[in-house]
C-alpha positions as CSV (number, residue, x, y, z in Angstrom):
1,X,0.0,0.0,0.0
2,X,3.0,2.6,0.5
3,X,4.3,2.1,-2.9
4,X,0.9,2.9,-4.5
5,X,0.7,6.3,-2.6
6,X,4.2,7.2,-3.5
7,X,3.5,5.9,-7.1
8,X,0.2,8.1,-7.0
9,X,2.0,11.1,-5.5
10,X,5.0,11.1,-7.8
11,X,2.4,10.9,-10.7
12,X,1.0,13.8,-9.1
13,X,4.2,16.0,-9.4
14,X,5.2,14.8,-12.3
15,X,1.2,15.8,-13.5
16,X,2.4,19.0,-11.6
17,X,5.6,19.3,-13.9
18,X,3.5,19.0,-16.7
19,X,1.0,21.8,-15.7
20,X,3.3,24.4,-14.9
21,X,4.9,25.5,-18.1
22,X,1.4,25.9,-19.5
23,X,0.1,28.2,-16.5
24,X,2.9,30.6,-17.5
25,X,2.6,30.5,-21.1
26,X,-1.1,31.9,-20.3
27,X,-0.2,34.6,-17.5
28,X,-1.0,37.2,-20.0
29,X,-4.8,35.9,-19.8
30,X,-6.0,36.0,-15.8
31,X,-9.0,33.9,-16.9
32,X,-7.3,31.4,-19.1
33,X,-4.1,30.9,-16.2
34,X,-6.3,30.4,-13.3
35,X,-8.7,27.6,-15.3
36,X,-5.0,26.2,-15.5
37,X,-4.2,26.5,-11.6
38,X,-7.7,25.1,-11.1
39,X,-7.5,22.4,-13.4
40,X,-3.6,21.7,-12.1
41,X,-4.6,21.3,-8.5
42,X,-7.7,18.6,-9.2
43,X,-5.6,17.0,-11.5
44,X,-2.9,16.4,-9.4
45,X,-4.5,17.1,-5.4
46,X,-8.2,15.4,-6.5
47,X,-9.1,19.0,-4.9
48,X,-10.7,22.2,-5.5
49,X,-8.2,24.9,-5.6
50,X,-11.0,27.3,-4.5
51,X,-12.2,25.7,-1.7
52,X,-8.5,24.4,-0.3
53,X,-7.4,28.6,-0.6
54,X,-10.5,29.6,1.8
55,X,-8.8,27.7,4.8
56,X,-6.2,28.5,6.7
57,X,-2.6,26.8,6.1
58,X,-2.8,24.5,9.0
59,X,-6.1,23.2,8.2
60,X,-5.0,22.5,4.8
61,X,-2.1,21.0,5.2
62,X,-3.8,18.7,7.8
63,X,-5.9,17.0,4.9
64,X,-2.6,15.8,3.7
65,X,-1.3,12.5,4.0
66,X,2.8,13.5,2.5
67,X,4.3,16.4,2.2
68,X,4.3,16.7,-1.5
69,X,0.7,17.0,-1.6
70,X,1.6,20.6,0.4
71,X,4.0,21.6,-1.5
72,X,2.4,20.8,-4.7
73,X,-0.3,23.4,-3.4
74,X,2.2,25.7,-2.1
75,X,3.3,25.5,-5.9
76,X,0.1,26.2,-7.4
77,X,-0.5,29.4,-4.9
78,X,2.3,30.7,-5.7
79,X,1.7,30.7,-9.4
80,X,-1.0,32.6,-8.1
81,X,0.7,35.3,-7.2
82,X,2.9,35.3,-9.6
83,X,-0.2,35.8,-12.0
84,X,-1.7,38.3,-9.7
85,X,2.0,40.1,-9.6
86,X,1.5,40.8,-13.6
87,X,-1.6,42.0,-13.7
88,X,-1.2,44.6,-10.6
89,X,-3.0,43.0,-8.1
90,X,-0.3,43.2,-5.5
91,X,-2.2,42.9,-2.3
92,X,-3.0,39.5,-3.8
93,X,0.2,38.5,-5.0
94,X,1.6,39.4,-1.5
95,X,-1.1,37.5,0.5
96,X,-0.8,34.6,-1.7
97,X,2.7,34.7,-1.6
98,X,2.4,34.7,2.6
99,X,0.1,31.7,2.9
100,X,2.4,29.4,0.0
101,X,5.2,29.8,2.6
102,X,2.8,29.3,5.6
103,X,1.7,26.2,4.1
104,X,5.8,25.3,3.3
105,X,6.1,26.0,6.9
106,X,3.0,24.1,8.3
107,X,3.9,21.7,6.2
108,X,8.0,21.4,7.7
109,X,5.9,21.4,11.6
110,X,3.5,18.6,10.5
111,X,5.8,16.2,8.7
112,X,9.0,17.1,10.1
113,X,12.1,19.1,8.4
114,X,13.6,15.5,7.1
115,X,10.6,14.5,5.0
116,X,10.0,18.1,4.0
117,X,13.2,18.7,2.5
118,X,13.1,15.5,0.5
119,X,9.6,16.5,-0.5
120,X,11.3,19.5,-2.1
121,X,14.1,18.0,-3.9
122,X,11.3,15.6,-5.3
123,X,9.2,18.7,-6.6
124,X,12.9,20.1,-8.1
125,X,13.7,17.2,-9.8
126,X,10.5,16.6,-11.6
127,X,8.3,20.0,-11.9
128,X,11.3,22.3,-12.0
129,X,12.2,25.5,-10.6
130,X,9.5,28.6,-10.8
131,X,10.5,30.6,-14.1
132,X,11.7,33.6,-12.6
133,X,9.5,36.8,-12.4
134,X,9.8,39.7,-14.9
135,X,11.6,43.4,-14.0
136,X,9.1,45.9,-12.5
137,X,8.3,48.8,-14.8
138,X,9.0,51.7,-13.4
C-alpha cells in the first residue's frame, strides 16, 4: 500500500511538472491561467483549488497524508501570485505569496524538516524550478 501512494504522488508531481509550463505560457490571460491552476490542482491534489485557498494553512495541510501533496499546493498558490504580480494586483500577490510559505512551513511542523526537504528535492527534480519573475516597470 506505500508504494501505491508514492506511485500516486509522484504521478502527481510529475502531472504538476507537466501543468506548470502551461500556466505561465497563459499569464497574460488572468482567466485562461487560473482555469489552468484550477484544473492543475484537481488533476494532481483530487481537490478544488478554490475551496483548499478559503482555509487556513494549518487546516490544509492537515488534509494531507505527505508532504508533497503541500508543496504541490504551495506551488500552485504561488503561481497565483505570480499571475496576480502581472496583472497589478499586488495585495494579492503578497497574501498569496504569505500563505504558499505558511503552508511550506505548516507543512515542515507537521511532517518534520527531514521529510520536508526530500519533499522538495522531489518537486525540483521533476516539476522544475519557478521561471523567474519579470523586472518591474517603473
Amino acid at each position: 500500500m506505500p508504494s501505491l501512494r508514492h506511485a500516486f504522488l509522484l504521478n502527481a508531481v510529475r502531472e504538476l511538472g507537466r501543468s506548470v509550463p502551461d500556466i505561465a505560457r497563459t499569464r497574460a490571460s488572468w482567466d485562461a491561467c487560473l482555469e489552468r491552476i484550477r484544473e492543475a490542482c484537481t488533476t494532481t491534489l483530487g481537490m478544488e483549488y478554490d475551496t483548499l485557498a478559503r482555509f487556513d494553512a494549518r487546516s490544509v495541510v492537515s488534509l494531507f497524508t505527505h508532504p508533497e501533496q503541500a508543496r504541490i499546493l504551495a506551488r500552485l498558490v504561488d503561481e497565483r501570485a505570480r499571475l496576480c504580480e502581472a496583472h497589478g494586483r499586488y495585495a494579492d500577490a503578497l497574501a498569496d505569496s504569505v500563505y504558499a510559505g505558511q503552508l511550506l512551513m505548516c507543512s515542515r511542523a507537521r511532517f518534520g524538516l527531514p521529510r520536508d526537504a526530500r519533499a522538495a528535492d522531489v518537486l525540483e527534480r521533476e516539476a522544475g524550478t519557478p521561471s523567474p519573475l519579470p523586472p518591474l516597470e517603473e
